[in-house]
C-alpha positions in Angstrom: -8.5 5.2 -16.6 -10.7 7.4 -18.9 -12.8 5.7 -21.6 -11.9 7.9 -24.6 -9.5 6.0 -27.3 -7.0 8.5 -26.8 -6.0 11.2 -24.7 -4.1 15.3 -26.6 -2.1 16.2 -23.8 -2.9 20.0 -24.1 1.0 20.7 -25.0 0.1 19.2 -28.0 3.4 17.0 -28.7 1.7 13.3 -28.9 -1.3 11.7 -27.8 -1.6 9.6 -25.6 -3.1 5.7 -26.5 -6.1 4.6 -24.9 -6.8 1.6 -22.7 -7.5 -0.6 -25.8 -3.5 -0.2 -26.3 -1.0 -2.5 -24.6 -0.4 -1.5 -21.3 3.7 -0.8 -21.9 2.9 1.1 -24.9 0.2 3.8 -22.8 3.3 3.7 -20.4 5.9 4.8 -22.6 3.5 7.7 -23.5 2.1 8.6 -20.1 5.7 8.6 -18.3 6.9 11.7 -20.2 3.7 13.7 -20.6 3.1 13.1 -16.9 6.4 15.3 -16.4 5.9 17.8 -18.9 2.3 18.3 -17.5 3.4 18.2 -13.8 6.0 20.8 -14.8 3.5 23.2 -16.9 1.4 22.9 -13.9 4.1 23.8 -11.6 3.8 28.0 -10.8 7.4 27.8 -10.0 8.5 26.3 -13.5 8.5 29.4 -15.1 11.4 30.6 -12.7 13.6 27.0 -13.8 16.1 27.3 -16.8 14.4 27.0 -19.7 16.6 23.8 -21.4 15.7 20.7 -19.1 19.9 19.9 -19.0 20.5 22.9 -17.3 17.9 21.6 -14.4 19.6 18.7 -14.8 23.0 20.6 -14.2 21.3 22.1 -10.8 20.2 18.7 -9.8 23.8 17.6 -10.1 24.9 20.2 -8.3 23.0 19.8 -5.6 23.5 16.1 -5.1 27.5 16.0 -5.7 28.5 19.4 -4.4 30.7 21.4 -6.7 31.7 20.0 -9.8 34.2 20.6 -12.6 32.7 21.1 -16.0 34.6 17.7 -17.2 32.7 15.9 -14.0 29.5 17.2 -15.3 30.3 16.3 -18.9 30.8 12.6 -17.4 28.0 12.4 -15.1 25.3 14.0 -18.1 26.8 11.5 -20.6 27.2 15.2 -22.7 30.4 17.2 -24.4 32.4 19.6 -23.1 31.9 22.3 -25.6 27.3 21.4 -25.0 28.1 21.9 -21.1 30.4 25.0 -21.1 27.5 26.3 -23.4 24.6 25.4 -20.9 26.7 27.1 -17.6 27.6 30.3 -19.4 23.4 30.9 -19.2 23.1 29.5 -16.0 26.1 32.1 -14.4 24.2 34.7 -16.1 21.2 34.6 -14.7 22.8 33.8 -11.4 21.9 29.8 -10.1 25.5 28.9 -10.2 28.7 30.4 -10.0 32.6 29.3 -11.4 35.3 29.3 -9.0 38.8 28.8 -9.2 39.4 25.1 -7.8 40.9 25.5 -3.9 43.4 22.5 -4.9 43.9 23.7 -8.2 44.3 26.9 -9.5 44.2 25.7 -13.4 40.9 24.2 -12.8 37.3 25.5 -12.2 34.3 24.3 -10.1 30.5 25.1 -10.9 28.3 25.9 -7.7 25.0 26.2 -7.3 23.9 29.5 -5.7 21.9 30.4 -3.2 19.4 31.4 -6.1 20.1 28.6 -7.8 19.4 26.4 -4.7 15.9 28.3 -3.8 14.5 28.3 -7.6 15.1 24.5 -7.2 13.8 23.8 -3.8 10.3 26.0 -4.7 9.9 23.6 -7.7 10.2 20.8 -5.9 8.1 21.8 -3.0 5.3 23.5 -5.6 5.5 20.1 -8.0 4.2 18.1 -4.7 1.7 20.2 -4.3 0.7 20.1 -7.5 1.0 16.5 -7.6 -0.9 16.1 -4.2 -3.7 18.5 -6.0 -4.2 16.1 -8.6 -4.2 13.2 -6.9 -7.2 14.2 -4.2 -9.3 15.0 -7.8 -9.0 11.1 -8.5 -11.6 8.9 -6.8 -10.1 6.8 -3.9 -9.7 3.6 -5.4 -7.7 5.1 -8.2 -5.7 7.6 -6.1 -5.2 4.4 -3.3 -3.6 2.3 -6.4 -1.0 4.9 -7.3 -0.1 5.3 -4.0 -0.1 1.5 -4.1 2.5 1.1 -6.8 5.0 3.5 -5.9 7.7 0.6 -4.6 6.5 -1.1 -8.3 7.9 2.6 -9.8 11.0 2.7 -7.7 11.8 -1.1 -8.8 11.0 0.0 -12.6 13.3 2.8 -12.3 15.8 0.7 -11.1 15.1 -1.9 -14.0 15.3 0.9 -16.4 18.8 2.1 -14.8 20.5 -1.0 -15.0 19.4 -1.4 -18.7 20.8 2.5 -19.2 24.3 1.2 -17.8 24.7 -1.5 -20.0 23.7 0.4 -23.1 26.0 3.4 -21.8 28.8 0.7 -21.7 28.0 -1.4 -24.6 28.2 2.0 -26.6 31.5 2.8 -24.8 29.5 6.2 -23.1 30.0 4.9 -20.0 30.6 7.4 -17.3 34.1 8.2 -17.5 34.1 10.0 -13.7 35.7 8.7 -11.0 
């Protein structure tokens, strides 16, 4: 960990508290600017939909196979009207495509594209890399005790999941997909 007070991440949103800060509070900071620097840092970035809910809708995609617009509405915890909006930019420039449901003809599925598919795969494969990049840069000890805590990150995530479920359904926003 660095010694100054505070770290400016260079997109300039927050900065980030120094060691002198509770360790949950640097977390709650370093989590998200981690992401956003990873992604700036990513070459292929610059290909992926600008609004992070339309990688989001690729993501889905990819995970669940085609989707209806009301089954990504459910699974993004977003409105109709906010997701028709975000696949009307993402059919334009070509990373998914509607179809007329095959048991359905009133109803449409989203796709992802072949396009859609490849801008996705590169980031992932580039942010890795970029990732991997980083990490040699760190001295050993440092770089041994990330790699160290990555089952303490997947058990956090978890954590922070299940607390995401019960606020979804104490605010009634639970997923309403089958």
């Amino acid at each position: 960990m660095t010694d100054d007070p505070e770290i400016m991440v260079e997109d300039g949103t927050e900065p980030i508290p120094g060691p002198d800060v509770d360790a949950v509070e640097q977390l709650a900071h370093l989590i998200p600017a981690l992401w956003r620097t990873m992604k700036r840092a990513t070459r292929t970035a610059g290909q992926l939909p600008a609004n992070e809910s339309q990688v989001t809708i690729l993501r889905m995609l990819l995970l669940h196979g085609d989707l209806t617009p009301a089954q990504l509405s459910d699974l993004l915890f977003i409105a109709r009207p906010t997701v028709s909006n975000l696949l009307k930019e993402l059919v334009a420039t070509g990373l998914v495509e509607r179809r007329i449901a095959a048991h359905d003809a009133r109803s449409i599925v989203i796709s992802a594209t072949e396009a859609g598919r490849g801008v996705l795969a590169a980031f992932r494969s580039d942010r890795a890399a970029v990732l991997r990049d980083a990490l040699d840069q760190l001295p050993d000890s440092e770089r041994d005790g990330l790699r160290d805590n990555v089952p303490a990150l997947r058990h956090l995530l978890r954590q922070l999941e299940t607390l995401a479920a019960a606020a979804d359904e104490a605010a009634g926003t639970g997923s309403r997909s089958a």
